[in-house]
C-alpha positions in Angstrom: -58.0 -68.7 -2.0 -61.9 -68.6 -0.7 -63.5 -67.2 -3.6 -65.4 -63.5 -3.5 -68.9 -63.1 -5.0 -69.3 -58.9 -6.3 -72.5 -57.8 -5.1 -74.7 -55.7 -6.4 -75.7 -52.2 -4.9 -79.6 -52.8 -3.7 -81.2 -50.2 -5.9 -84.0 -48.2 -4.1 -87.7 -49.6 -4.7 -89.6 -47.1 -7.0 -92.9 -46.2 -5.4 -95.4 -44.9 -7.5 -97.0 -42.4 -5.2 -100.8 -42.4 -4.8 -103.9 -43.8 -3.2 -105.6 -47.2 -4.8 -109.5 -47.7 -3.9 -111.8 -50.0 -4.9 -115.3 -49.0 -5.9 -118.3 -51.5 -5.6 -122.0 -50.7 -6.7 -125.1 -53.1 -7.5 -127.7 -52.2 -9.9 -131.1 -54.0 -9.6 -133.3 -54.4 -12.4 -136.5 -56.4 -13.1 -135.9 -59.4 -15.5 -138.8 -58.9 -18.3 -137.6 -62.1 -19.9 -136.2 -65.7 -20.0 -134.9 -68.2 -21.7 -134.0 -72.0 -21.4 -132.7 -74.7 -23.2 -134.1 -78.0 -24.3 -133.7 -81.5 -26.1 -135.6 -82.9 -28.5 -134.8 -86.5 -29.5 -136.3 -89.3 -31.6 -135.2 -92.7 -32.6 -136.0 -94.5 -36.2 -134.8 -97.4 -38.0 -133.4 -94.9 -40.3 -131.8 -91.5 -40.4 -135.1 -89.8 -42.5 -137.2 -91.0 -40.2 -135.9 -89.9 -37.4 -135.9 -86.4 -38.5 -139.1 -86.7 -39.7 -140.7 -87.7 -36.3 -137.7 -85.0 -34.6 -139.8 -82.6 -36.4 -143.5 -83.5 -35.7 -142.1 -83.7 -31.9 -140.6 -80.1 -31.8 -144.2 -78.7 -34.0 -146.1 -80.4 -30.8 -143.6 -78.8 -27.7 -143.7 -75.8 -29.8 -147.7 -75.9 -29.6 -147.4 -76.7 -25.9 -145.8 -74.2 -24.6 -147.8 -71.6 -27.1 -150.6 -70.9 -23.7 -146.7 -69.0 -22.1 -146.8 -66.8 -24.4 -144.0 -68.5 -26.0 -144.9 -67.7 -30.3 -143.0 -69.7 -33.0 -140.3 -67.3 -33.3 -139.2 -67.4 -30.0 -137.7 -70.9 -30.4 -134.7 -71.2 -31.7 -132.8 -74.1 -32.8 -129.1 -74.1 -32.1 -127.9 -77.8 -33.3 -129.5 -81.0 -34.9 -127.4 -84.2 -35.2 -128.3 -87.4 -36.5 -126.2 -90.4 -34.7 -126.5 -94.4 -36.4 -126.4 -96.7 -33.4 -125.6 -100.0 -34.6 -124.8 -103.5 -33.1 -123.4 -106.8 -34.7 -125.9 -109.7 -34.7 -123.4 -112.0 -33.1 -123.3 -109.7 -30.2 -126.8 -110.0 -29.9 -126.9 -113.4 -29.5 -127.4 -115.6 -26.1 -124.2 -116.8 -24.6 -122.5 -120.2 -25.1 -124.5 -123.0 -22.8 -128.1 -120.6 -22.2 -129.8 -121.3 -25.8 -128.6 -124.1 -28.7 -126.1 -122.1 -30.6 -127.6 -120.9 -33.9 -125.5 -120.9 -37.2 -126.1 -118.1 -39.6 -127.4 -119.6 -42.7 -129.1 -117.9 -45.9 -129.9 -114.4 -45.1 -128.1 -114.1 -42.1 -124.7 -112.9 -42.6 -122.2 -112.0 -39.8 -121.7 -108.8 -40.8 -125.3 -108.0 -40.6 -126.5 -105.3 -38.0 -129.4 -104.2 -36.3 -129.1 -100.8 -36.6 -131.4 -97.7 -35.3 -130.5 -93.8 -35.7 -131.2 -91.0 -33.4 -132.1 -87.4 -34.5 -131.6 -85.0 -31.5 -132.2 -81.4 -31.6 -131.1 -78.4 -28.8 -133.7 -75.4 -29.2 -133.5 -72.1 -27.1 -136.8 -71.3 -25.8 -137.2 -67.5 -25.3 -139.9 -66.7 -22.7 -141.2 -63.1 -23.3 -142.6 -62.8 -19.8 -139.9 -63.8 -17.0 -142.7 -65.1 -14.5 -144.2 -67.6 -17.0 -141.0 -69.3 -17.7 -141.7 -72.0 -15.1 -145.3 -72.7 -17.0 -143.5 -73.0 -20.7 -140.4 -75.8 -19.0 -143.7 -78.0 -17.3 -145.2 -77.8 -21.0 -141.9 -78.6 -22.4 -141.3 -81.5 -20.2 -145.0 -82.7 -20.2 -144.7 -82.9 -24.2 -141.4 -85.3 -24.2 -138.4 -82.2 -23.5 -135.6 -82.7 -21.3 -134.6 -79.3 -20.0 -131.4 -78.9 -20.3 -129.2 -76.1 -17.5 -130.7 -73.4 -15.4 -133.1 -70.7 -16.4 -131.1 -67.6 -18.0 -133.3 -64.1 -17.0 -132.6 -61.1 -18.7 -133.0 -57.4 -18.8 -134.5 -55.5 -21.4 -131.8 -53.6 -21.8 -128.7 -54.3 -20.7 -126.1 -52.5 -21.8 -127.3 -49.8 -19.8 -128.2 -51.7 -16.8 -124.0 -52.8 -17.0 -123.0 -49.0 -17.5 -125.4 -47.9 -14.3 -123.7 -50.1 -12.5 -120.0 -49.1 -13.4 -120.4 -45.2 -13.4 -121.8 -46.3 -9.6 -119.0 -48.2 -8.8 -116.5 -45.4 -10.3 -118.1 -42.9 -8.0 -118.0 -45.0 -5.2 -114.1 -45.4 -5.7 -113.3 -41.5 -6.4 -115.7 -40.6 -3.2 -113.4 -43.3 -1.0 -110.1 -42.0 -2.5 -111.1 -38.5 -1.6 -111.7 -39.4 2.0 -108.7 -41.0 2.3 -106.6 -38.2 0.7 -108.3 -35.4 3.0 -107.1 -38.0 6.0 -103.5 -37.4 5.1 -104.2 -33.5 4.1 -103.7 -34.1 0.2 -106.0 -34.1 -2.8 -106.2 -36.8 -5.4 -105.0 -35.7 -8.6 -105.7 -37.6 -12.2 -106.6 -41.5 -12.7 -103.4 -43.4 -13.1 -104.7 -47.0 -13.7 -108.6 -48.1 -13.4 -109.8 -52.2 -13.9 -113.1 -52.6 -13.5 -115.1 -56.1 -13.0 -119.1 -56.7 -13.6 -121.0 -59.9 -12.8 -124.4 -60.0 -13.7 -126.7 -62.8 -11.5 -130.2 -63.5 -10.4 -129.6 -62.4 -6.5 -126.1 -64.5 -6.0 -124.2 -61.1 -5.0 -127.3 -60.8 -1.9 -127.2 -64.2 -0.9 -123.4 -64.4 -0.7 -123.2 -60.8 1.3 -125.4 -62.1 3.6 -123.8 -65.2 4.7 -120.6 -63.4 4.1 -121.2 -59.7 4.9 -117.6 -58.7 6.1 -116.1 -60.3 2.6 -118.3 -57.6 0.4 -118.3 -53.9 0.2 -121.2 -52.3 1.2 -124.8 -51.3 -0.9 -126.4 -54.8 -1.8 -129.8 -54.7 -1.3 -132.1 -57.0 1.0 -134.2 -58.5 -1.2 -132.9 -61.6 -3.2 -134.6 -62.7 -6.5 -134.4 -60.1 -9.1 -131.6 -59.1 -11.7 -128.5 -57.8 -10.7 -125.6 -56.5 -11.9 -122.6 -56.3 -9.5 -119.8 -54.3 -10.6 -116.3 -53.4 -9.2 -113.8 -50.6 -9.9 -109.8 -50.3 -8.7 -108.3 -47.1 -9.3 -104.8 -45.4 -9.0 -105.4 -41.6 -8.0 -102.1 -39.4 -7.9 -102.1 -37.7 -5.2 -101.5 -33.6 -5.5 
């Protein structure tokens, strides 16, 4: 006999009724500082050494960059590590056929190395003024600092530059879900659900609307170069 499958009744979809919007909003502020990370390293034929000449070499960038208004208690060190680099002395030697080959004799074992250690420190380098942050990396670099990443500006305050920016972009989505409820000749009710979304960028959310301006909401400014803080809110209205 073919064999039957039982199917199931489809049960009906539950639809949440309501209107979903997505608020956007871009807060621009002026960046009254920076910062930047750099590298200091040194290398000694032993490990004090080399943090004693890692620290003369961090007192000297640290006097260097002093004319940016960069004081002694806006560097900050966030790791030091000492590494022994070390190779055998027969690997040193000339290969087979290009120089006599030499035997080891008194004093020179095979297991003796030439050895060297390397102290390297990573300091963050707060700039109190955002538009001398260029002059304090040159002065960095110029006194033996390898800048390390991209420049990191920031707002005074930003907390409240982040919550300008979302109570924006929650008004934006209740004024949008009003105009679409009127449309259909209802009202929106209560929040349901809200996610919200906040990127914070030195004029990325401008460039990007401008070569893309049909793939972003609407409000970014023109200009391109200060602070900004770019956030997005999508809420679930009932609808009454």
């Amino acid at each position: 006999m073919p064999a039957h499958g039982l199917r199931t009744p489809a049960q009906p979809t539950q639809q949440m009724e309501g209107v979903t919007v997505m608020g956007e909003a871009v807060r621009r502020v002026s960046s009254e500082t920076a910062e930047f990370l750099i590298e200091v390293a040194s290398t000694a034929p032993n490990a004090a050494q080399a943090l004693r000449e890692n620290q003369a070499r961090t007192q000297q960038i640290t006097q260097a960059i002093a004319p940016a208004g960069v004081h002694p208690a806006d560097v900050e060190t966030i790791s030091l590590k000492v590494q022994n680099i070390y190779v055998p002395v027969a690997q040193q030697l000339p290969p087979y056929g290009t120089l006599p080959q030499l035997g080891y004799g008194p004093g020179l074992q095979p297991e003796a190395q030439f050895a060297s250690f390397v102290a390297s420190k990573i300091l963050r380098i707060n700039v109190r003024e955002a538009g001398r942050v260029g002059d304090a990396a040159d002065a960095a670099a110029k006194a033996g600092a390898t800048i390390l990443g991209a420049f990191r500006l920031r707002a005074t305050d930003e907390p409240a530059a982040r919550r300008a920016a979302l109570e924006a972009a929650g008004k934006d989505a209740r004024m949008k879900a009003e105009v679409l409820a009127a449309a259909a000749g209802r009202q929106i009710g209560d929040p349901i659900a809200i996610s919200e979304d906040i990127v914070a960028s030195n004029g990325m959310y401008s460039a990007l609307r401008a070569t893309l301006p049909f793939a972003f909401g609407a409000g970014a400014p023109d200009q391109i170069g200060e602070l900004e803080y770019y956030a997005r809110v999508s809420v679930n209205f009932r609808l009454s």
